[in-house]
N, C-alpha and C positions, 0 to 999 in steps of 0.2 A: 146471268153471264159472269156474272164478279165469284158468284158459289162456283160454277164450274173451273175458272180462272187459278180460285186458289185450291181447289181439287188437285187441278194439274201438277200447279207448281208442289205441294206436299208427297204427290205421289213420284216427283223427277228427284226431291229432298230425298225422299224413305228409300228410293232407289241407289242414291248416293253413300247413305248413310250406314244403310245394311251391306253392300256390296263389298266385299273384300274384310276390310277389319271389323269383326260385332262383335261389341262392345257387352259385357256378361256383368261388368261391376264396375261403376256403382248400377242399379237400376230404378226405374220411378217409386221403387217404397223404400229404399234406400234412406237410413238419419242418421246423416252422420256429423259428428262435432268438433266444433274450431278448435284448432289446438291440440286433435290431435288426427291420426295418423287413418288419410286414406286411403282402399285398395280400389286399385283397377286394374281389372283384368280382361283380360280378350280372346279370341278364336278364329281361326279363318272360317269363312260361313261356305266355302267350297265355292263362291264365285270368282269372279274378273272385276275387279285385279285382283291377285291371291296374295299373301300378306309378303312372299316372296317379293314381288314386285314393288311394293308396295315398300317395302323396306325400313330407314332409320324414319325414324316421325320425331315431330315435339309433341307434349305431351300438355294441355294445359286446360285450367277453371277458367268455366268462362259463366256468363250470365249475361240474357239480352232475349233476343225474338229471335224467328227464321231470318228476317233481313236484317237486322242491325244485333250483335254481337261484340262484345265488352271482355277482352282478355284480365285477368284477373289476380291472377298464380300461374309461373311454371312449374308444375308439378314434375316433369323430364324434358331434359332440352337434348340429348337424343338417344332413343329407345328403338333397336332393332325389331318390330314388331313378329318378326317374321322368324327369331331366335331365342326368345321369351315371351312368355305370355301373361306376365303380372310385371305392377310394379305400385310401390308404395312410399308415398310422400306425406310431410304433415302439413294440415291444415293452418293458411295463417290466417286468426280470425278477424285479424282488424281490415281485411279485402273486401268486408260487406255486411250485409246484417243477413239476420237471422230468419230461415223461413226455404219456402219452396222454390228458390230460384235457380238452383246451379244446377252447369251439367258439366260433361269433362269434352274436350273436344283434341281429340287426334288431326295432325297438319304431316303429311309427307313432308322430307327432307329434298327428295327426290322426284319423285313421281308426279305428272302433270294431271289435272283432271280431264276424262275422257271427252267431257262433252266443250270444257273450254279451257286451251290452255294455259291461259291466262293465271289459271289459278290453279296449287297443288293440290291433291287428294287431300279430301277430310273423312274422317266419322265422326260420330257425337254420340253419346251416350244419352240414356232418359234424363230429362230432368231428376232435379230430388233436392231433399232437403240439408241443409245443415243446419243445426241449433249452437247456442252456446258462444255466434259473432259476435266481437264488438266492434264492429266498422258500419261505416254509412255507407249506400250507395250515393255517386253524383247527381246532379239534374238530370244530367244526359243519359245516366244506366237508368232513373228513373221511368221517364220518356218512352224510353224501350220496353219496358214490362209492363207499361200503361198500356201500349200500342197494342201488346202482346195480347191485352186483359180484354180490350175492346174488339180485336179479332175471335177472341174466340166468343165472347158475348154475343156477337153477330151471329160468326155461326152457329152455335146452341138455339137463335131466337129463328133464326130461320130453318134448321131444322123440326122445334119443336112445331112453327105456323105449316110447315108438310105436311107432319104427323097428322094434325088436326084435321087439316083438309082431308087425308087419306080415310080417317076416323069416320068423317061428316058421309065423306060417299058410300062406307061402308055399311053404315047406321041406313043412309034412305036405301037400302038394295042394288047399287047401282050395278051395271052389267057387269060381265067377268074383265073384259077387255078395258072399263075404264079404273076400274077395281087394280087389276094388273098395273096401271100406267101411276096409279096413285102410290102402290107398294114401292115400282122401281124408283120414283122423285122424290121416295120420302127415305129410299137407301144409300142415293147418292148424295142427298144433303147432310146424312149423318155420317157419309163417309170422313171429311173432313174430321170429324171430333175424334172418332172412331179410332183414326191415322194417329193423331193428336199423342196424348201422354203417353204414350208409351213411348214420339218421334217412337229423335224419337231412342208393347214392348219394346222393340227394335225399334221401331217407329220411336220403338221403344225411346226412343229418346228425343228425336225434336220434336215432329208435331208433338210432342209432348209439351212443350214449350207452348206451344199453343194453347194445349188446353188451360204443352213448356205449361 
């Protein structure tokens, strides 16, 4: 129930994420270095909302998980998405240390999100690296990428105990039908990872975060 649970919620994430502003740069092989200068650039992906609508954003680094997130850097504090489609900031490296943790995260100025409005439209770009920090994370950004590292440990150990079950039944001959039921449980448990680094390719960038 808990595999299907966070299925869900990464696939309502990757819907969110991709929808209107996709995010082209940085992406998950992305290394780039403190201190100096990075690009990010964008595209309307031809849905709702279109970056029209979508309009002035902040533009900022962040680092953390799908549910807790750690603003970092503003990278732009406001950027008509919908009237350019790059922009370029430098790295400050003393925001964190060095390694696979950051991604870039878009916030409307404007625009409410569809499903609550509560809160304004975001994207998120894939995770990626930067080298060459001299900053520490806090406890608390720690925490978050522990959480992160343990979510996806989970899922990897539960998809790989699928696989095997799928393996075992395939090995004794087992019928077409239960053969079939073993393929599809062992597609959806990988879905998750799947989703994962790239968030999110596109996914590209939060479930990235997960695997992030």
């Amino acid at each position: 129930m808990q595999a299907i649970t966070t299925l869900i919620a990464l696939l309502a994430l990757a819907h969110s994420a991709l929808a209107g502003v996709y995010i082209t740069s940085p992406v998950a092989g992305t290394v780039a270095t403190g201190g100096q200068v990075l690009n990010v650039s964008w595209a309307d992906d031809g849905n709702t909302p279109t970056v029209a609508s979508v309009g002035p954003c902040t533009v900022d680094l962040y680092t953390g998980s799908m549910t807790q997130q750690t603003k970092l850097q503003n990278l732009a504090a406001s950027v008509d998405v919908s009237k350019t489609s790059s922009i370029s900031a430098t790295i400050d490296p003393t925001v964190g240390q060095s390694g696979n943790y950051y991604f870039v995260r878009f916030t409307s100025l404007g625009l409410k999100d569809a499903t609550n409005s509560a809160y304004y439209y975001e994207a998120f770009s894939a995770k990626f690296t930067i080298n060459s920090m001299t900053g520490t994370f806090s406890a608390s950004v720690l925490a978050e990428l522990a959480a992160n590292s343990t979510t996806s440990s989970t899922t990897a150990a539960s998809a790989s105990k699928t696989s095997a079950v799928a393996s075992a039944s395939s090995s004794s001959k087992a019928s077409g039908s239960v053969a079939a039921a073993a393929a599809s449980t062992s597609k959806s448990a990988a879905l998750p990872q799947l989703a994962a680094p790239g968030l999110l390719a596109a996914l590209v960038g939060i479930a990235g975060w997960i695997a992030l």
